[in-house]
C-alpha positions in Angstrom: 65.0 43.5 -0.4 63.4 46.6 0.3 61.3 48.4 -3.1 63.9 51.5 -3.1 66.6 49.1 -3.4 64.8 46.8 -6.0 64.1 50.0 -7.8 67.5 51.4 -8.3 69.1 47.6 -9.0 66.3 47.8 -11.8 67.1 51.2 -13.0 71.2 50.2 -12.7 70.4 47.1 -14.8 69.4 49.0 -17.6 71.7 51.2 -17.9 70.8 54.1 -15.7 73.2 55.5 -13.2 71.7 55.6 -9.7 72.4 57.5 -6.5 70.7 57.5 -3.3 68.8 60.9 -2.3 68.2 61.8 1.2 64.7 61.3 3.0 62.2 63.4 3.8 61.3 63.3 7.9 58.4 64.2 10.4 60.9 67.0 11.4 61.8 68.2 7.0 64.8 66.3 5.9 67.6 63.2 6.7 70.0 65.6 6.2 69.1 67.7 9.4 69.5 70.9 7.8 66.8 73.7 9.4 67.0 75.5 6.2 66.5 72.6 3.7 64.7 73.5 1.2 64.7 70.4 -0.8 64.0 67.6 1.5 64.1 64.1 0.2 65.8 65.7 -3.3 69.3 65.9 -2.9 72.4 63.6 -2.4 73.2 62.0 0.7 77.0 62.1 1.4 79.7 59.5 3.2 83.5 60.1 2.9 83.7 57.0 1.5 81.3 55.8 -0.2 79.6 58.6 -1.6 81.7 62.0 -1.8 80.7 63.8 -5.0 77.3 63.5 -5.5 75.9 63.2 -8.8 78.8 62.2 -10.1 79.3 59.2 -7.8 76.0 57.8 -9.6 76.9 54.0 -10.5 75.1 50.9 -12.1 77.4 48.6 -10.5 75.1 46.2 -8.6 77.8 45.9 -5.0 77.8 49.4 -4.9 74.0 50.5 -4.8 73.7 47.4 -2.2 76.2 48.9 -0.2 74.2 52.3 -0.6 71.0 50.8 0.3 72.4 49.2 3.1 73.9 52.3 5.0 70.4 54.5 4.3 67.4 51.2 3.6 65.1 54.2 3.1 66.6 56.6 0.8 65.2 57.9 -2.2 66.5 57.0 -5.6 67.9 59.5 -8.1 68.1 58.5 -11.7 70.8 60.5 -13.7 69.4 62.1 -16.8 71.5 62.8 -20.0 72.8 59.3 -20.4 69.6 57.0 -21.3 66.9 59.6 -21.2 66.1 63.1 -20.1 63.2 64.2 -18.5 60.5 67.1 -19.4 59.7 68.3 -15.8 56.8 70.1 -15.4 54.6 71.0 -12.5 51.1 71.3 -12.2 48.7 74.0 -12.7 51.1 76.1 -14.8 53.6 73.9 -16.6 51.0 71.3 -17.6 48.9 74.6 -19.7 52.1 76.2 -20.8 53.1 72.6 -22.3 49.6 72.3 -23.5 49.7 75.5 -25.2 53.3 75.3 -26.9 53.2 71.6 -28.3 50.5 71.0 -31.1 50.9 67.1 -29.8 49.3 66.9 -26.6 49.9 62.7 -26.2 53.5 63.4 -26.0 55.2 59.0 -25.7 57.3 57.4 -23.8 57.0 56.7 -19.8 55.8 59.1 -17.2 55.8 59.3 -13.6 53.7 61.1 -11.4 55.6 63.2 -8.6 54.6 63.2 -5.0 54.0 67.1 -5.8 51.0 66.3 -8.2 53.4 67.1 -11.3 54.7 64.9 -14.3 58.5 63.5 -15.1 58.1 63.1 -18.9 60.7 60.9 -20.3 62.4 60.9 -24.0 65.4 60.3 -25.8 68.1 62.2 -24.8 69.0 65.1 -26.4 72.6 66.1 -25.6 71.6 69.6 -23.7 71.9 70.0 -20.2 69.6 71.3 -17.4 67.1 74.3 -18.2 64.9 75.3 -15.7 61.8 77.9 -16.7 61.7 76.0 -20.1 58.4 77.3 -19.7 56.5 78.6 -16.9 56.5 75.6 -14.8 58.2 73.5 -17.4 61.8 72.5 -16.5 64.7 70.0 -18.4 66.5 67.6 -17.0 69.7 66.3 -19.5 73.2 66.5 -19.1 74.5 66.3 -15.7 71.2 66.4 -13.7 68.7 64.2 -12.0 65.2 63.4 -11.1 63.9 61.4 -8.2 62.8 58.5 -9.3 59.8 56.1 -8.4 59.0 54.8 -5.2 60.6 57.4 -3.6 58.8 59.6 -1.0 58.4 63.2 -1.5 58.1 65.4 1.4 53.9 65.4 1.2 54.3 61.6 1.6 52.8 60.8 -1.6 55.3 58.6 -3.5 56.4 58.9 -6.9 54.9 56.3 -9.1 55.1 54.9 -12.8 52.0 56.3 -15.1 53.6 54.8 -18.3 56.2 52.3 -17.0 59.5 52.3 -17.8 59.8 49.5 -20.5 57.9 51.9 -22.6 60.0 52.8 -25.9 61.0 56.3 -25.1 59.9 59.1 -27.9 61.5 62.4 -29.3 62.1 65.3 -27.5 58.8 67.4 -29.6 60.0 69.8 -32.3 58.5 72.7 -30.2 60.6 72.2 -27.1 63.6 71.3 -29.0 63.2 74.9 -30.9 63.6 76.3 -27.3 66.5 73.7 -26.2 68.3 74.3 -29.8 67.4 77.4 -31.1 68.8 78.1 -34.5 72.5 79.1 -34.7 72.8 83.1 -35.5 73.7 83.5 -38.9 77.1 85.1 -37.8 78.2 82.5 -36.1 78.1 80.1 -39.2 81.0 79.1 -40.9 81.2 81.2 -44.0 78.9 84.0 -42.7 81.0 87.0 -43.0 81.5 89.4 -45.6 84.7 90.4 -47.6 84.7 93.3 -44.8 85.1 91.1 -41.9 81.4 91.5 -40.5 78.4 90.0 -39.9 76.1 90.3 -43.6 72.7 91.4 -42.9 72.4 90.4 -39.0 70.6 92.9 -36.6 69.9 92.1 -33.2 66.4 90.9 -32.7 64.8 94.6 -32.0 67.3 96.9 -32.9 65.7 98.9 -35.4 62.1 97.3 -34.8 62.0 95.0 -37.6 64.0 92.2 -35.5 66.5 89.7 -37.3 67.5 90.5 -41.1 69.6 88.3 -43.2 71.1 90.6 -46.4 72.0 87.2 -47.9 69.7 84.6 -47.0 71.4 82.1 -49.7 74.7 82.5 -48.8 73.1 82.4 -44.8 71.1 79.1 -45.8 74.1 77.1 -47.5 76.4 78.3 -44.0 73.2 76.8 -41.9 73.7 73.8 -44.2 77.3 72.7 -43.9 76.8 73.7 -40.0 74.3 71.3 -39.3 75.8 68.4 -41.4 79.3 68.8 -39.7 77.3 68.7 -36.4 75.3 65.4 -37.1 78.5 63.9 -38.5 80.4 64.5 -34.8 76.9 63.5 -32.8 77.6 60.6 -30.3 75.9 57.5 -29.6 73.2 58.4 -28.0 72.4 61.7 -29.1 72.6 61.3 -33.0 68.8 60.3 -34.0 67.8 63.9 -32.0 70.6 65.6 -33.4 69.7 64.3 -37.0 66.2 65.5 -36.2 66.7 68.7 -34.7 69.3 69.0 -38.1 66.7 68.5 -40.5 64.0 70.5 -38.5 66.1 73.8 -38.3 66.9 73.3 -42.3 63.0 72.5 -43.2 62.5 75.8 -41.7 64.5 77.2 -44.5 63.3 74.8 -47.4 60.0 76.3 -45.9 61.0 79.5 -47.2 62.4 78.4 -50.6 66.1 79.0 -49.1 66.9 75.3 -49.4 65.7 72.1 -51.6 64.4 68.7 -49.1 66.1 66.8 -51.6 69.3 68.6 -51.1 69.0 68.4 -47.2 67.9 65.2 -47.3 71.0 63.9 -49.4 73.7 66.3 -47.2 72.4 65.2 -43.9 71.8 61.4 -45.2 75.9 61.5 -45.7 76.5 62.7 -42.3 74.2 60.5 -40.2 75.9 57.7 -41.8 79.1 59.3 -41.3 77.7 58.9 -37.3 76.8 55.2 -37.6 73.1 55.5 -38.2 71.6 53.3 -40.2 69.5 53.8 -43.5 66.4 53.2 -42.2 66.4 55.7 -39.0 68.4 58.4 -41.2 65.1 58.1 -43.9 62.7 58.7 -40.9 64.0 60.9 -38.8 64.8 63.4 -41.6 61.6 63.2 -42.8 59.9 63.7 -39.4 62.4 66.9 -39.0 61.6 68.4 -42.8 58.1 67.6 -42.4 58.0 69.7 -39.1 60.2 72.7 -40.0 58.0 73.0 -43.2 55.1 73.9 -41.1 57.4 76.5 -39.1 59.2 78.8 -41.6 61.8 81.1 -40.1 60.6 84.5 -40.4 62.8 87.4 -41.3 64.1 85.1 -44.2 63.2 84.5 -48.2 64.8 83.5 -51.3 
C-alpha cells in the first residue's frame, strides 16, 4: 500500500472526507493543462468515479481504494468544515501578520508544514466558509473547501509533512481571528433594533460623519445583541456549537466590557441555550468563561452605558 493511500484511508477512518488531487509533473501538472496554475492542488476528474469534485469527497474505505488505484500517486485532499478547518497562512507575510493580530503566538492543535514553506493550522471548526486575505497572507479554509494534506507532493517537490501530528486534540479558532470570521452583527439587523419610526436607532455607517459607528440606544442595542446570540447558540449544530458558544459569549463580553451587560446575566442566558444545543455543563461553564474573559479585554468602542 502506497503512503498516499495509507494517508487518506487514515484521514477517512476518522472521519475526514477525502479526495484525490492531481499531481504535480516534470512538465507542471497530471492534469496537462499549459495554463495550470495550481498544479498538484486541484481535483482529478473520471465520469465515473469522480465527477464533482469536492463534493465527491468520501470516507468509505472501497472507494478511496478504487481512487488510489486509478491515480497510485495522487495527492490527498482533506475536506475542511466537517472535522476541522484550517488557518492557512504563507510565509514571510502571513506568518508576521498572524504574529502581529493574535496576542497567543503558540496557537494548539496539529500543523503541517506545506511543500511551499508555509503552515496549515488546524482547529475546531467554526461553521464559516472559505476566506482568503484573512490577513495578508493569511487564508481560511471551513465550509466547502480543502487543503492538501500530508504526504502529498507540492510542485517544488518538497512534500507536505505533519509538524504536530494529527491525533493532537484540536484547539479554538483564537478570539482575534474569530472577530474577523464573525464580526459582530450591526445593530440594525438585531431583532428588536428599530425605532417606533421604522428605522435604524442611532446606527451610522462606519465613517459617515467621521465619528464611525453610534448606537443612540446602547441598552436597548445590548439586550437585541443578547437574545440574538442566545437564539443563535440554541440552533448551532454538532460540530459547530462549543465555537459558536464562544464566539456568543466573546461578542457579549465586549459589551459587559462596557457596562452594557452583567457576565452573570450572559452567563445564565447563554448557559440555557447551549443546553438547549446538547452541550454539556461542564464545556458550557468553560467555554463562556474563555469567551467573557476575552471580550472583557476588547470592549466595543462607539458604545457605553
Amino acid at each position: 500500500m502506497s503512503p498516499l493511500l495509507r494517508a487518506a484511508l487514515k484521514y477517512a477512518a476518522a472521519g475526514v472526507p477525502v479526495l484525490p488531487l492531481h499531481t504535480p509533473t516534470e512538465a507542471g501538472c497530471s492534469c496537462g493543462g499549459t495554463d495550470c496554475d495550481r498544479p498538484g492542488k486541484h481535483p482529478r476528474w473520471h465520469r465515473s468515479l469522480l465527477r464533482h469534485g469536492l463534493h465527491d469527497a468520501s470516507t468509505r474505505p472501497e472507494l478511496i481504494r478504487r481512487w488510489w488505484t486509478r491515480w497510485p500517486e495522487a495527492n490527498v485532499a482533506a475536506r475542511t468544515g466537517v472535522r476541522f478547518d484550517v488557518c492557512d497562512v504563507d510565509v514571510p507575510d502571513g506568518v508576521s501578520a498572524l504574529r502581529e493580530l493574535v496576542s497567543d503566538h503558540t496557537i494548539p492543535g496539529p500543523v503541517v508544514r506545506t511543500g511551499s514553506g508555509g503552515w496549515h493550522i488546524y482547529l475546531r471548526p467554526t461553521g464559516t466558509g472559505n476566506r482568503t486575505a484573512l490577513l495578508p497572507g493569511v487564508d481560511w479554509r471551513g465550509v466547502d473547501g480543502y487543503v492538501v494534506a500530508p504526504p502529498s507532493r507540492h510542485a517544488s517537490g518538497r512534500r507536505y509533512r505533519w509538524i504536530r501530528p494529527p491525533d493532537v486534540p484540536l484547539g479554538d479558532c483564537p478570539a482575534e481571528l474569530a472577530a474577523l470570521l464573525f464580526p459582530p452583527v450591526p445593530a440594525g439587523d438585531l431583532p428588536g433594533s428599530r425605532g417606533p419610526d421604522g428605522n435604524r436607532p442611532g446606527i451610522s455607517a462606519p465613517g459617515s460623519d467621521g465619528s464611525g459607528e453610534r448606537v443612540r440606544h446602547p441598552e436597548r442595542y445590548a439586550s437585541a445583541a443578547l437574545a440574538a446570540e442566545a437564539s443563535t447558540v440554541a440552533s448551532a449544530v454538532t460540530g459547530t456549537r462549543n465555537t459558536t458558544l464562544y464566539l456568543a459569549a466573546y461578542h457579549l463580553g465586549q459589551l459587559a466590557a462596557v457596562r452594557l451587560l452583567d457576565d452573570h446575566d450572559i452567563t445564565a442566558v447563554l448557559g440555557d441555550a447551549a443546553r438547549q444545543a446538547g452541550l454539556g455543563r461542564q464545556e458550557i461553564d468553560r467555554t463562556i468563561r474563555s469567551g467573557l474573559r476575552t471580550g472583557h479585554r476588547r470592549p466595543r468602542p462607539g458604545l457605553a452605558a
